[in-house]
C-alpha positions as CSV (number, residue, x, y, z in Angstrom):
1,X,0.0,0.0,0.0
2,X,1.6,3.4,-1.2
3,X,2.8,5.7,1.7
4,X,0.1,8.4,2.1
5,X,1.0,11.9,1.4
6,X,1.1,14.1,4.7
7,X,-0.7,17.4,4.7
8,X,0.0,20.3,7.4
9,X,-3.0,22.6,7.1
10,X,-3.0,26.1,9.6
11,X,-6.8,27.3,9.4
12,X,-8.4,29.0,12.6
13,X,-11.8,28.5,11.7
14,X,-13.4,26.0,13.0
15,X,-16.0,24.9,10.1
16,X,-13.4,25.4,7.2
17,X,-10.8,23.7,9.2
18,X,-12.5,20.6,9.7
19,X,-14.2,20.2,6.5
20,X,-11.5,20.8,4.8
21,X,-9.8,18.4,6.5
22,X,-12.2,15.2,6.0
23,X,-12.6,16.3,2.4
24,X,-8.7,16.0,2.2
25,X,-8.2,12.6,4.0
26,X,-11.4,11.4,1.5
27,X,-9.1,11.8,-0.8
28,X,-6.6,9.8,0.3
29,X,-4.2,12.6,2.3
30,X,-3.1,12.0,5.7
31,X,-3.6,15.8,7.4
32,X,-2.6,17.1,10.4
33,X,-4.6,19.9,10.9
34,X,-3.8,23.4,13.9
35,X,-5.3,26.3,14.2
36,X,-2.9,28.7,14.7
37,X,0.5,29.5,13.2
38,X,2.6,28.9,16.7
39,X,1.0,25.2,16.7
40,X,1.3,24.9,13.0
41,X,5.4,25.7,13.4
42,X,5.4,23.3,16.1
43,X,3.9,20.7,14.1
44,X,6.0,21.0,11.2
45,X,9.2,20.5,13.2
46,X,7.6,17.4,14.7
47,X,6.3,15.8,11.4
48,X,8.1,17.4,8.6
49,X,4.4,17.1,6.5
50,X,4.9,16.7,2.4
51,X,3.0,20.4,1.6
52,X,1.9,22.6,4.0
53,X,-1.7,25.1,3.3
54,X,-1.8,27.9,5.5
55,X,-4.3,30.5,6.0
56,X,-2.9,34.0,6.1
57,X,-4.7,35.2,8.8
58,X,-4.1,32.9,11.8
59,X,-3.4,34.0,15.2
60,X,-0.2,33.5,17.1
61,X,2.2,33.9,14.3
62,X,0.3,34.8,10.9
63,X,0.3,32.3,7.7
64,X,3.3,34.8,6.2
65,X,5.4,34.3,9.1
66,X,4.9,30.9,9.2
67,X,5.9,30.6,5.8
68,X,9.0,32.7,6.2
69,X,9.8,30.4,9.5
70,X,9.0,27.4,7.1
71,X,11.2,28.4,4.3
72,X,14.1,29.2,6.5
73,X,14.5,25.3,7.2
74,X,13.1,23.3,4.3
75,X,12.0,23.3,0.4
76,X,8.5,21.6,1.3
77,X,5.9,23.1,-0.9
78,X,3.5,25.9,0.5
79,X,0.3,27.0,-0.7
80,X,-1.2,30.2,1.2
81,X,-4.8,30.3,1.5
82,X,-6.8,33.7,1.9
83,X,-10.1,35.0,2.3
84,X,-9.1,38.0,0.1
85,X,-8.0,37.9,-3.6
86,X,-5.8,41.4,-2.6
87,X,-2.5,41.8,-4.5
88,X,-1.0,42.5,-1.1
89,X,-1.8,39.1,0.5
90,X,-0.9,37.5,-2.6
91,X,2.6,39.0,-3.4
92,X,3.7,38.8,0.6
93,X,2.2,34.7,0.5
94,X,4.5,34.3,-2.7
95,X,7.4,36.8,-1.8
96,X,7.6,34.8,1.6
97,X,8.3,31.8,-0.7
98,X,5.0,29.7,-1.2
99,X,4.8,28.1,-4.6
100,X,1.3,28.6,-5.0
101,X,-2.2,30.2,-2.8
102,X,-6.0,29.4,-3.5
103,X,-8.4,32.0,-2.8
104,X,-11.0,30.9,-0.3
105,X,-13.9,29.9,-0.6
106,X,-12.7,27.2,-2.9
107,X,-13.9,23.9,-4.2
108,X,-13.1,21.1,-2.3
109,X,-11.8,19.3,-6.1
110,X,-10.1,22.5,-7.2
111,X,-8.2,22.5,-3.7
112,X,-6.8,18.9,-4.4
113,X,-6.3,19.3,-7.9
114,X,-3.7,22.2,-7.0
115,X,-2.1,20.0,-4.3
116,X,-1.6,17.4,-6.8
117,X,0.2,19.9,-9.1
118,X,2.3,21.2,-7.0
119,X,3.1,17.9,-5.3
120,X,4.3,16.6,-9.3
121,X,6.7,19.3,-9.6
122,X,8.2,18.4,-6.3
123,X,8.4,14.8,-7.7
124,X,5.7,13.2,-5.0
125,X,3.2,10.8,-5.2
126,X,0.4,13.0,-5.0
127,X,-2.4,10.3,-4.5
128,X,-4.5,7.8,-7.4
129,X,-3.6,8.7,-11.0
130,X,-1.1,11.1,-10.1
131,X,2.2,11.5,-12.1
132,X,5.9,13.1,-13.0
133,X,5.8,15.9,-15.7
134,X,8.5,14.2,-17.1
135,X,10.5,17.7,-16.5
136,X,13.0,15.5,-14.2
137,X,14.0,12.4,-16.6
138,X,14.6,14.7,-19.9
139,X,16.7,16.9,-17.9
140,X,18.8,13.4,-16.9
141,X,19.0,12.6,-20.2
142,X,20.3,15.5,-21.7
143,X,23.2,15.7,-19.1
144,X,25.5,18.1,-18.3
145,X,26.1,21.7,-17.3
146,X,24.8,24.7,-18.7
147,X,26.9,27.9,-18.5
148,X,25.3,31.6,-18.9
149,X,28.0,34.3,-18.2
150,X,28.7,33.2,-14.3
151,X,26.0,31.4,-13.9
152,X,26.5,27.5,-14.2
153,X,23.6,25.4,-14.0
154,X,23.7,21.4,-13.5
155,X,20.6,20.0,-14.9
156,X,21.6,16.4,-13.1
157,X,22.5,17.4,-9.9
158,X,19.8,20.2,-10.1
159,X,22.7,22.7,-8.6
160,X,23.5,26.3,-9.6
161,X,26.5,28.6,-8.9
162,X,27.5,31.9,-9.3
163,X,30.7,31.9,-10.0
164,X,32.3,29.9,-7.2
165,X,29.1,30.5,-4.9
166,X,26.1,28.0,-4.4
167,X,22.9,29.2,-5.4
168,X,20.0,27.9,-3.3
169,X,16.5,27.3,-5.1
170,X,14.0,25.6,-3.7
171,X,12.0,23.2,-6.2
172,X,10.0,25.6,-7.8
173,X,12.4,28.0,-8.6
174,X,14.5,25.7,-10.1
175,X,11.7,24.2,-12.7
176,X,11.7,27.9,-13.6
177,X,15.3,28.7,-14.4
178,X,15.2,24.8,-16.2
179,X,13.0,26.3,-18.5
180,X,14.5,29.6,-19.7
181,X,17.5,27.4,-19.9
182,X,15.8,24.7,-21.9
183,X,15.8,28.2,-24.7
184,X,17.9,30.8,-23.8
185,X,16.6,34.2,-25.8
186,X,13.1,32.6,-26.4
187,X,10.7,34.4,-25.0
188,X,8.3,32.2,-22.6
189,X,5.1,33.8,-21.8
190,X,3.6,33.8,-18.5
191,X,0.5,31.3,-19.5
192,X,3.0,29.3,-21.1
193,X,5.2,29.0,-17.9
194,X,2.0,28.5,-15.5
195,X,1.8,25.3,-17.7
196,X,4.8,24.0,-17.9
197,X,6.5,25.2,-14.2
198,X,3.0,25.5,-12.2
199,X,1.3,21.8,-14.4
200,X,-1.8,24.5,-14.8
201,X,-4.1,22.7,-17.1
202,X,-6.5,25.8,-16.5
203,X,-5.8,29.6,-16.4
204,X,-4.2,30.8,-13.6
205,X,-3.2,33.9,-12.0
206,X,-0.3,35.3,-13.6
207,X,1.3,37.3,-10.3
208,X,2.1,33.7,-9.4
209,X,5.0,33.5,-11.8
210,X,6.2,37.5,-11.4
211,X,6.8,37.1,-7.9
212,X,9.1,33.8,-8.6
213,X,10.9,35.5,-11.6
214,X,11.6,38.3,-9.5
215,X,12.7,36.1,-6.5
216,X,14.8,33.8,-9.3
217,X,16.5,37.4,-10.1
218,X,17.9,38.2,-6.4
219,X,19.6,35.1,-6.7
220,X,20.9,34.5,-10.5
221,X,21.5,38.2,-11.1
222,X,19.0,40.8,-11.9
223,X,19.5,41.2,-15.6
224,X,19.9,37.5,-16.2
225,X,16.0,37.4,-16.6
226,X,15.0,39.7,-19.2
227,X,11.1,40.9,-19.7
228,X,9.5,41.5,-22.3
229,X,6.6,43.8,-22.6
230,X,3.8,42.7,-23.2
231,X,5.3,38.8,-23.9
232,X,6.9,37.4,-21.0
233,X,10.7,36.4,-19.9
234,X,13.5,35.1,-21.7
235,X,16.9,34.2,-20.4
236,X,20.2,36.1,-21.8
237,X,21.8,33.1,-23.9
């Protein structure tokens, strides 16, 4: 019997909490569910879940923070989870380094679907018919390192430098930079990249992949990632 995949959810309300968290383990998720961010921290350092969803307004120590504190010691995917659709919760949920957030209410299906995504890209079983983009085994089988200027990229070990400096990624970030590098100077619009980094078989909300490109910029060099009005990013070959 496969290993069920653990889910930390943070939600203070009561009702959302709990029916969120019986539709979850319907579905085949194993959930360990707090309601508050200071329990939620404690809870991840106990079970080290396989995705965490938090709420961004939680008491104790708020779904951003918890993020941040999250982040600071491990790639495990986060998806932030708001009442509000407001650019501000949004950008500081991505810019504190989830991969993803769902605007409540939601459907219980849409919910998992974007678990499962997110849960591909980070290469785990993600529950009955899940599976691998693929992204993982064609980047094995083309090999070897990819050099731009001083940044060196190694698309088997899935490590990047800066010159003689580690870069650290975490998963998503380093889908992303895999595919500007797959086409250095080709122009990848931001549809095209929910698809292909995000596994979006639906429209999505394009902030999602400004905040990573800018976050992939602090770290690979701000003019490394070109935009293009009106069309998207492209990599300087």
């Amino acid at each position: 019997m496969a290993e069920q995949t653990h889910v930390l959810f943070v939600e203070d309300d009561d009702v959302i909490r709990e029916a969120t968290q019986l539709a979850l383990e319907r579905d085949g998720f194993a959930v360990t569910a707090m309601p508050d961010g200071l329990a939620g921290l404690e809870a991840f350092r106990a079970d080290r879940p396989d995705i965490a969803l938090l709420d961004v307004m939680v008491p104790g120590l708020d779904g951003v923070s918890l993020c941040r504190r999250i982040r600071d010691e491990s790639t495990v995917p986060v998806i932030m989870l708001s009442a509000r659709a407001d650019s501000i919760d949004v950008v500081l949920g991505l810019e504190a380094g989830a991969d993803d957030y769902v605007t409540k209410p939601f459907d219980g299906a849409v919910l998992v679907a974007r678990i499962r995504a997110v849960l591909r890209r980070f290469g785990h079983a993600s529950g009955p018919g899940s599976a691998g983009s693929g992204q993982e085994e064609s980047a094995a089988e083309d090999g070897g390192v990819l050099n731009f200027g001083d940044l060196e990229i190694d698309t088997v070990g899935m490590e990047v430098r800066r010159g003689d400096t580690p870069v650290a990624l975490t998963p998503t970030e380093m889908r992303l930079l895999l595919e500007f590098s797959s086409a250095p100077g080709t122009v990848l619009s931001r549809d095209k990249l929910l698809e292909r980094v995000w596994d979006y078989g639906w429209g999505g909300d394009t902030r999602v992949v400004d905040v990573h490109v800018q976050r992939l910029r602090t770290k690979v060099g701000q003019d490394r990632i070109e935009t293009v009005r009106g069309f998207g990013y492209k990599l300087k070959a």
